[in-house]
N, C-alpha and C positions, 0 to 999 in steps of 0.2 A: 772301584766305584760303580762300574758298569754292571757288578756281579749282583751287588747292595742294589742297585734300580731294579733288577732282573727280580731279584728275590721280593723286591720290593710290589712290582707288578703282580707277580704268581700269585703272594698275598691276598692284595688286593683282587684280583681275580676269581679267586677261591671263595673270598667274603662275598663277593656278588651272583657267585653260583650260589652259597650255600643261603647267602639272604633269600634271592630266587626262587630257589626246592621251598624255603621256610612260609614265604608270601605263598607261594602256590598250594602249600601244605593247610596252611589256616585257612586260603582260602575255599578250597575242596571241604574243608573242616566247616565253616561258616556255611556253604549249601546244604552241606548234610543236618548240620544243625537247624536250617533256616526250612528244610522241606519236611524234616519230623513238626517240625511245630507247625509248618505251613498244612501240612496232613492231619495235625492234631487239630486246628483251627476247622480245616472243612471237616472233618468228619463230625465233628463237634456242632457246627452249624447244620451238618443233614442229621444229626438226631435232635437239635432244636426241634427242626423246621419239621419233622417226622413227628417228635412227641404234640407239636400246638398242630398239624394238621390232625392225625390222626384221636388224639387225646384232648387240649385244651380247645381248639376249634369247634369241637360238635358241643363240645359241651358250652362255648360260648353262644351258639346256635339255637341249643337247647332253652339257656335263659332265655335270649331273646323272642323265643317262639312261647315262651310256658305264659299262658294269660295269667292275666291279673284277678286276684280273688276280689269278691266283693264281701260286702258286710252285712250277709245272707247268712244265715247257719238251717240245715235242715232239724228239726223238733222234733217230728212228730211221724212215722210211717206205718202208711197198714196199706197190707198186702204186696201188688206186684207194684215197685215204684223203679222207674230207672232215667238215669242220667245218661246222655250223650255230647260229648263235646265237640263239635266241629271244626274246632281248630287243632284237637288234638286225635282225632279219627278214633273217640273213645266210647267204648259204654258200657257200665257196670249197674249193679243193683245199688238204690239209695241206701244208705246207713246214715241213722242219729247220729247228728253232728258232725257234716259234710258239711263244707262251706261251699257257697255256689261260686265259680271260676266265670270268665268271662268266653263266652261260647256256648257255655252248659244250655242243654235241653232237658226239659221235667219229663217225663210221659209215666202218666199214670193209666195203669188197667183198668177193667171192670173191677167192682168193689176194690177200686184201691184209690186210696186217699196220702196228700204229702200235706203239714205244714212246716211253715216258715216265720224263721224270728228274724224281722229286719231290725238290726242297730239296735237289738236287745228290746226294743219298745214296741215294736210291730207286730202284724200275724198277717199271715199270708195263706190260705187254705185252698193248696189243688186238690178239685173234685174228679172224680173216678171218668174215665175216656178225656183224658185233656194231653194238648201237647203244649207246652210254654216256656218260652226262653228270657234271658233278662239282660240288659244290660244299665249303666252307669253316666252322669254324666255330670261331672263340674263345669260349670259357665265360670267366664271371666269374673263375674259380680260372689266368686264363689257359692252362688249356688248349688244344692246337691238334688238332681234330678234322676231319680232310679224310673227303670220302663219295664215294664211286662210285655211282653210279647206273647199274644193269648192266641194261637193258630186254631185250635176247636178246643171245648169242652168250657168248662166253670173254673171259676177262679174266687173265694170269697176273701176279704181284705176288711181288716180292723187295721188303719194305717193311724196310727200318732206323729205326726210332724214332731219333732222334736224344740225342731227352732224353724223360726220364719222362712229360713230359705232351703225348706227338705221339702221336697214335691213326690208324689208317683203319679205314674202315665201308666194305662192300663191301653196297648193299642191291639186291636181286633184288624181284620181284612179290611174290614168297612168304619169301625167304629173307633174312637180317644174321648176316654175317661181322663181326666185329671184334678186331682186332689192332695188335698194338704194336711187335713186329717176329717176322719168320718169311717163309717163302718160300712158295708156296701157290696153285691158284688157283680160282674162281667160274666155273660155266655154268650160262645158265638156258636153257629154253622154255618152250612153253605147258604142259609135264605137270611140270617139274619144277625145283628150283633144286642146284644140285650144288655143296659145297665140298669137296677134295682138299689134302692138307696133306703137304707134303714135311718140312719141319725145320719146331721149336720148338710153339705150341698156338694155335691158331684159333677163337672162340669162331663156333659158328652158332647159330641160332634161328631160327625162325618170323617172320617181318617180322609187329608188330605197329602195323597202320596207325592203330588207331584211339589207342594211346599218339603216335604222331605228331602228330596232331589236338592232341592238348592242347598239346604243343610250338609250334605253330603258333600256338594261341590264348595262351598265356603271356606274358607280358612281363618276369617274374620268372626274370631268369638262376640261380638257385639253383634252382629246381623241374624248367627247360628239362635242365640236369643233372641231377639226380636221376632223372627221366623216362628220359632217355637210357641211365642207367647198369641202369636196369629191364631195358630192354631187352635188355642182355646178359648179363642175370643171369637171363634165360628161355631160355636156352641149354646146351648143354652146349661141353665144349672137347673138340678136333677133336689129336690130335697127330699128329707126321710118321710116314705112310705108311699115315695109315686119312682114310675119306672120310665127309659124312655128307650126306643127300638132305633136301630139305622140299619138301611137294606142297602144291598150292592149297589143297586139304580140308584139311592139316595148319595152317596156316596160317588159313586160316577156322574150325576148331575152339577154336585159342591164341587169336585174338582174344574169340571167345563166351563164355571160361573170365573174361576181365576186364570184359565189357560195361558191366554194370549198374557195377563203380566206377567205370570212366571216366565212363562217362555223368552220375554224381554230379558230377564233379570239373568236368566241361564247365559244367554248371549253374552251379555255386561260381563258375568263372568267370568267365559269363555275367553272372552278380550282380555281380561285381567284391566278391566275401568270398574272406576267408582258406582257403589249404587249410590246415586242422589237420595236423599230426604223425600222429596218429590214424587218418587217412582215407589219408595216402599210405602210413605204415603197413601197412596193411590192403590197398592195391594192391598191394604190394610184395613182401609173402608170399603170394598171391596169381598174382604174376607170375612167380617162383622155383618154383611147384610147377606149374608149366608142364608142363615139361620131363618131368617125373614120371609126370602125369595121361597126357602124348602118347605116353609110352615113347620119347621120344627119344635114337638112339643112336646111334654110331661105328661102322663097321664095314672091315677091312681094304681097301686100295683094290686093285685089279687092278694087275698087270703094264702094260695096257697105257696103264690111268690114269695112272699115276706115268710111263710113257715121256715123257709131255710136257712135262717139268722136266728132260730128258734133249736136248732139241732144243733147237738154238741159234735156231729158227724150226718151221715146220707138220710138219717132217719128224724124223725119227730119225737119230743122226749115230752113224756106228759105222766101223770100224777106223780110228780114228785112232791114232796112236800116240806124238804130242805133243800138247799143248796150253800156248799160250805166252800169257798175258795181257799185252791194253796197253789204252791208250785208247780209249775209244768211237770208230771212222771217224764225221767226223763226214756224210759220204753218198756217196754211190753213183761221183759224177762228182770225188771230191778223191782223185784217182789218178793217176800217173804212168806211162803207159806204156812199159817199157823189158823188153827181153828181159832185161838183164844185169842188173837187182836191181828191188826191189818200192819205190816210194816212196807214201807214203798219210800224209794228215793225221786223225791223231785229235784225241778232244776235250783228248788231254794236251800235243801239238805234232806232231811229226813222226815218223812211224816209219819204217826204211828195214829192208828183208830183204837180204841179199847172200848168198854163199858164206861168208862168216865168221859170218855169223848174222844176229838180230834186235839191234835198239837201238832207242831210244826219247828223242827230244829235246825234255825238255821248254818248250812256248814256249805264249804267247798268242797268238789274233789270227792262224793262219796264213796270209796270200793266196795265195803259191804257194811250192813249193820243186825245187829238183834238185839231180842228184847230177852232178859232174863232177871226174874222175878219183880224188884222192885228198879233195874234199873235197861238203862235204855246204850247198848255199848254201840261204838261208831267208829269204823276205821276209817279214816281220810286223810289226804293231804291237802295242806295250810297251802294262801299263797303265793309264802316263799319256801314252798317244795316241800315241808317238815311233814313226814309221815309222823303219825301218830294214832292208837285209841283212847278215846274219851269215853269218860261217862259222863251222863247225865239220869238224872228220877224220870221216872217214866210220868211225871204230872207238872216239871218244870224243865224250864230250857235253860236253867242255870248250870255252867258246868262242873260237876262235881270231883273228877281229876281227871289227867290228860298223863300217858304213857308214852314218849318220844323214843320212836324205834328206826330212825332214819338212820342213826349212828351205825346199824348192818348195812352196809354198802353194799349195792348192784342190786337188791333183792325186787322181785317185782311180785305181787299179790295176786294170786290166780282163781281167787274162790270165795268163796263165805265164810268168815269168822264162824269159831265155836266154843261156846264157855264150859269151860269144864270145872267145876266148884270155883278155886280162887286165882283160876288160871283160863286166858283167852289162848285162840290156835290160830295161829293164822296159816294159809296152805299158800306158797309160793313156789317161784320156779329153783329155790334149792333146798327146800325140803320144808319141814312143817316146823314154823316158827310159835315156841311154847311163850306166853309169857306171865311172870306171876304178877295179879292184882293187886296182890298185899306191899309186896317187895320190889316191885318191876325187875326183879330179874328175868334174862333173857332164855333160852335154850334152840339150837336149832337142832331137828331130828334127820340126819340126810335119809332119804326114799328114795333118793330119785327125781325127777322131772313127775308133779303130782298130775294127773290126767282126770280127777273128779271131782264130785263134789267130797266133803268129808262127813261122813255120818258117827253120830255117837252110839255106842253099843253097852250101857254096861258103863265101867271105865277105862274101854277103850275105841282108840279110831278108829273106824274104817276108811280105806282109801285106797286110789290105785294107780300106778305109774305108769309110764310111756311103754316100756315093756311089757305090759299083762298082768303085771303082778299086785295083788289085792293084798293090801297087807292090814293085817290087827297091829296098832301098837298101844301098847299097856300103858298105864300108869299108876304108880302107886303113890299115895297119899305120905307124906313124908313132914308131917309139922305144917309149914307153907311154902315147901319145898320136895316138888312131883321127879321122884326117879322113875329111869325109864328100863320095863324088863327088855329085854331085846326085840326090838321086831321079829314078827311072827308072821311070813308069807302064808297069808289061809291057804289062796291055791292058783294057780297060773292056768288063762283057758285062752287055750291057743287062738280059739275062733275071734275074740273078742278085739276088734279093733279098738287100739285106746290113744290112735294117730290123733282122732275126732274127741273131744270130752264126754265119758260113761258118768250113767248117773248108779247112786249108791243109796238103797236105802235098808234099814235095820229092823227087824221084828222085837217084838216084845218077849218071843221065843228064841230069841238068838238066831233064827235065819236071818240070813242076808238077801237082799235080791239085788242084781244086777243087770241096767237097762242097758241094751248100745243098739241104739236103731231099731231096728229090726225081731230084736230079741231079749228074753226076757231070760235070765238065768237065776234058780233059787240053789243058795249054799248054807247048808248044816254042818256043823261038826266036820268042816275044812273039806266036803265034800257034795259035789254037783246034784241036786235032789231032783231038778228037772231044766230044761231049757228051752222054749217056746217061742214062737215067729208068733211075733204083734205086728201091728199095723205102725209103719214108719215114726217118729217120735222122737223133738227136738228137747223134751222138757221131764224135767223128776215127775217119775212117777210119785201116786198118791198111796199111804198103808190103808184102808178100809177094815171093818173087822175080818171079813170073808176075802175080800178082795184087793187088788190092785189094780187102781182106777188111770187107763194111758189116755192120755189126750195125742192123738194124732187126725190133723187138720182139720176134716170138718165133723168130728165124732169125737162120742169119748166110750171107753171100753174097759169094760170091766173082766180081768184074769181074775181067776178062782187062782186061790193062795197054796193050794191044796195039789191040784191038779196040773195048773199052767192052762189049761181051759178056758177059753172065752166064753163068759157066762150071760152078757149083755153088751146091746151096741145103740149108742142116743146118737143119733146124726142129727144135725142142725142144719138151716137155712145156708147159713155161710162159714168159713174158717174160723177156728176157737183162735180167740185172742188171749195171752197169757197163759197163767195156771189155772185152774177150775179150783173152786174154792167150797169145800166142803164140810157141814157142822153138823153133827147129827145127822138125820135123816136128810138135810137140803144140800142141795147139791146146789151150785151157782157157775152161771159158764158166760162168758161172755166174746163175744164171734163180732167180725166188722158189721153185723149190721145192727145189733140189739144184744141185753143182757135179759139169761133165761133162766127161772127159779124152779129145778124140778124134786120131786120127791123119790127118793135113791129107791125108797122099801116097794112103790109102786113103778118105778119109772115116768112116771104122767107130768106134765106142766102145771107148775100152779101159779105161774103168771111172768109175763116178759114187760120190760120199758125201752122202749124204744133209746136207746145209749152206748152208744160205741166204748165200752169201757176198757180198761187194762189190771185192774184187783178190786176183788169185792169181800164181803165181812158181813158178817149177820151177829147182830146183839140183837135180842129179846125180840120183838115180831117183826124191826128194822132192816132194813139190809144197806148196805154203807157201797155204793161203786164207784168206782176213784174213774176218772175220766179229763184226759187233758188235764186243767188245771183246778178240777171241781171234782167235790165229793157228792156226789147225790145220795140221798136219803128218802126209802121211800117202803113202803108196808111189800114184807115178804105175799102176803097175798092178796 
């Protein structure tokens, strides 16, 4: 019995050892388990905290710091224009179709000029030495109040209100214009602020800086209004064709006359109490007898005041004897060179000039267009995204069919369409997209990364890719269906940077010449015939019968065809704008300050108009300058 207990103890003994090891075993097992996961946990939480400090933190930083765009687009630039942002310690050269940010600074050079499209209905026009900044403001009563900030130089404004509650505030050092719509414009300097009123009434006054300050300090959108509207109730109204001045002293006088209430009202503030009815009251009357105390007055504006709502730009435009509106050109280089008609993209699609007139097609999106024989081809995207080319007759804007080529994915359009019998070309970033008019079939040609423009030779391309290489490619005529012989590398010129876009143009002899900057290259029979340092140049050169005509900046230069030789040099008052437009013996050039009509065979002027243009066009004794949003029409001499 006593053995059986015995045995029976050891047993049990052994089960509580061995449960023991078991429990300490899992448990050891449970730490191990609990401190990999506990390790996978924090490591995991320091490349959290590692990816949002280092990666999603800046960038949420970023948002928060990136201003708010406004509903500004820049339209229109000539010469030196530049943008600085101050909130973002930024500053670049202006480019069409820059939307203005909140911070931005205009600063425009000598001869250089910016306009401005507000909310699509507006115009905005900085004149040459100006610095001006802008910003934005919704009031509670949803109001949209847009401000100029005009530190020096001119400012002219064609403002349309759109709807009753759209304001602009033009504020100088000294001066607050405020309008709702009217045509009109602002200059300040150090002696003075000047508003000039052509159509409808312009309220001016005295900038008072220190009613600003309360606005500042305010939190109360109902008072930031009232305050505001103070403002332009210490003014008088400005109507078309009288101007009215405020000087510093005037302006530091209208502030002294409300000191002591602001200065109350700063306080109340400060305390964070009420402003009584009472107190703004009592500013308010106050601030209205401004106006009275200052002797402020209107007074008739000069002849030569009011000329500058008369210039389509810096200058005065006189014997015209048409004037045809279209669309805003939307810049300088969306021109088509052709002696026999004018082709130019505005902001409403395409506009074409011929002997039978002007027309106007309207389209979105335009990339490139030409004119061939009886019809008018268009490449653009629709707006919901749909590439395509259209035709239309070159005497109606009815469209006559439409070629959907979107269905090539990724492809991006790098150049100017070109028709070749019953097939368009288009040059993009993966090669040269053929496509047939008859059939819409497709073809892509790979080249390469295209770097030119494309010139026609014959029946074949010319063109040249990122590498150097200028190639010929064939085509042969096949029913209505263009096989292709093999690309034909004319010749590789090591010198030639093609980082930058070369231009290409074709002889009637089968040379080719080759512009890139600096230099001019003529190629014969797949071989370098000469290469010549020209004077720097952004733009396709022109063929002449002797010559080839380079436009660089404020000249234009004539290369002998023959030689590489500069044979003549026309320099101008200011910078040639666009292409120089050449027919026959006239030559037409047009620079930021006027367009000039000379004769190639003498070199001599036979007569300038004062007209900032961007392409011009000469039918029968006419000459057609396309400028902003108007064609001017006026006797070549």
């Amino acid at each position: 019995m006593e053995d059986k207990e015995k045995k029976k103890q050891t047993k049990d003994t052994t089960k509580e050892v061995y449960d023991s090891l078991y429990k300490e075993k899992v448990r050891k097992e449970n730490i191990r388990r609990y401190s990999i996961i506990s390790g996978i946990v924090i490591v995991s939480l320091v490349v959290i905290l590692l990816i949002y400090f280092l990666i999603i933190g800046p960038y949420l930083d970023r948002l928060s710091k990136e201003p708010k765009s406004f509903d500004i687009v820049v339209s229109l630039v000539y010469g030196n224009v530049k943008v600085s942002n101050v909130i973002l310690g930024s500053s670049k050269s202006v480019e069409i179709g820059y939307r203005l940010k909140e911070g931005d600074v205009i600063i425009t050079s000598s001869d250089s000029e910016c306009e401005l499209k507000v909310s699509h209905f507006s115009e905005i026009k900085i004149l040459e030495n100006s610095v001006v900044s802008f910003s934005e403001l919704i009031t509670k009563t949803k109001d949209t109040i847009r401000e100029i900030n005009l530190q020096s130089g001119t400012v002219l404004s064609l403002f349309k209100g759109k709807k009753p509650n759209e304001r602009l505030n033009v504020k100088t050092d000294t001066g607050f214009a405020s309008v709702r719509g009217t045509y009109f414009y602002v200059s300040s300097d150090n002696k003075k602020s000047k508003l000039v009123v052509a159509e409808g009434k312009v309220s001016m006054s005295p900038r008072l800086k220190n009613l600003e300050e309360v606005i500042n300090l305010s939190k109360d959108e109902d008072l930031k209004s009232k305050i505001l509207s103070m403002q332009i109730d210490s003014g008088i109204f400005v109507e078309g064709g009288k101007k009215s001045e405020v000087t510093p002293d005037t302006s530091k006088k209208a502030q002294e006359l409300i000191r002591k209430d602001v200065e109350n009202i700063k306080n109340l503030l400060a305390q964070v109490k009420s402003i009584s009815d009472d107190v703004l009251a009592n500013l308010a009357k106050k601030v209205s007898e401004i106006k009275y105390k200052l002797n402020l007055k209107a007074y008739d504006a000069s002849p030569e005041e009011l000329r500058l709502f008369k210039k389509d730009s810096k200058v005065e435009i006189k014997n015209i004897s048409i004037t045809i509106q279209i669309g805003s050109i939307k810049d300088y280089k969306s021109f088509i060179p052709s002696s026999d008609y004018l082709l130019t993209f505005s902001r409403n699609g395409v506009v074409y000039v011929s002997k039978a007139g002007v027309i106007e097609f309207p389209l979105n999106n335009v990339f490139s267009a030409i004119a061939y024989k009886d019809d008018i081809i268009v490449l653009n995207s629709d707006k919901d995204n749909t590439l395509s080319i259209k035709f239309f007759s070159t005497s109606s804007t009815n469209l006559k069919k439409e070629i959907n080529i979107s269905e090539l994915k990724g492809i991006k359009v790098i150049g100017n369409i070109v028709r070749v019998d019953d097939n368009v070309v288009v040059p993009t970033t993966k090669g040269l997209l053929i496509v047939n008019t008859v059939n819409s079939n497709m073809l892509m040609v790979n080249v390469g990364k295209i770097n030119s423009g494309i010139t026609l030779s014959g029946n074949s391309l010319i063109l040249a890719n990122e590498d150097g290489e200028f190639y010929r490619v064939k085509l042969d005529k096949i029913g209505n269906i263009y096989s292709l012989i093999p690309k034909e590398v004319i010749i590789k010129l090591a010198d030639v940077e093609v980082k930058e876009k070369v231009s290409i143009v074709a002889d009637k002899d089968g040379s080719i010449y080759i512009v890139n900057k600096t230099k001019v290259h003529k190629i014969r029979d797949n071989k370098e015939i000469f290469v010549s340092n020209i004077p720097e140049t952004h733009y396709e050169p022109i063929l002449l019968d002797k010559e080839l005509l380079i436009t660089s900046g404020d000249k234009v230069v004539g290369i002998d065809k023959e030689s590489g030789k500069e044979v003549y040099n026309i320099k101008f008052d200011s910078n040639i704008v666009g292409y120089p437009y050449v027919k026959g013996d006239y030559l037409v050039v047009n620079t930021t300050k006027r367009t000039y009509i000379y004769d190639l065979k003498t070199r001599k002027e036979l007569s300038r108009y004062d007209i900032v243009g961007s392409a011009s066009y000469i039918e029968g004794d006419k000459v057609y300058i396309v400028s902003g949003n108007k064609i001017f029409v006026a006797s070549i001499k």
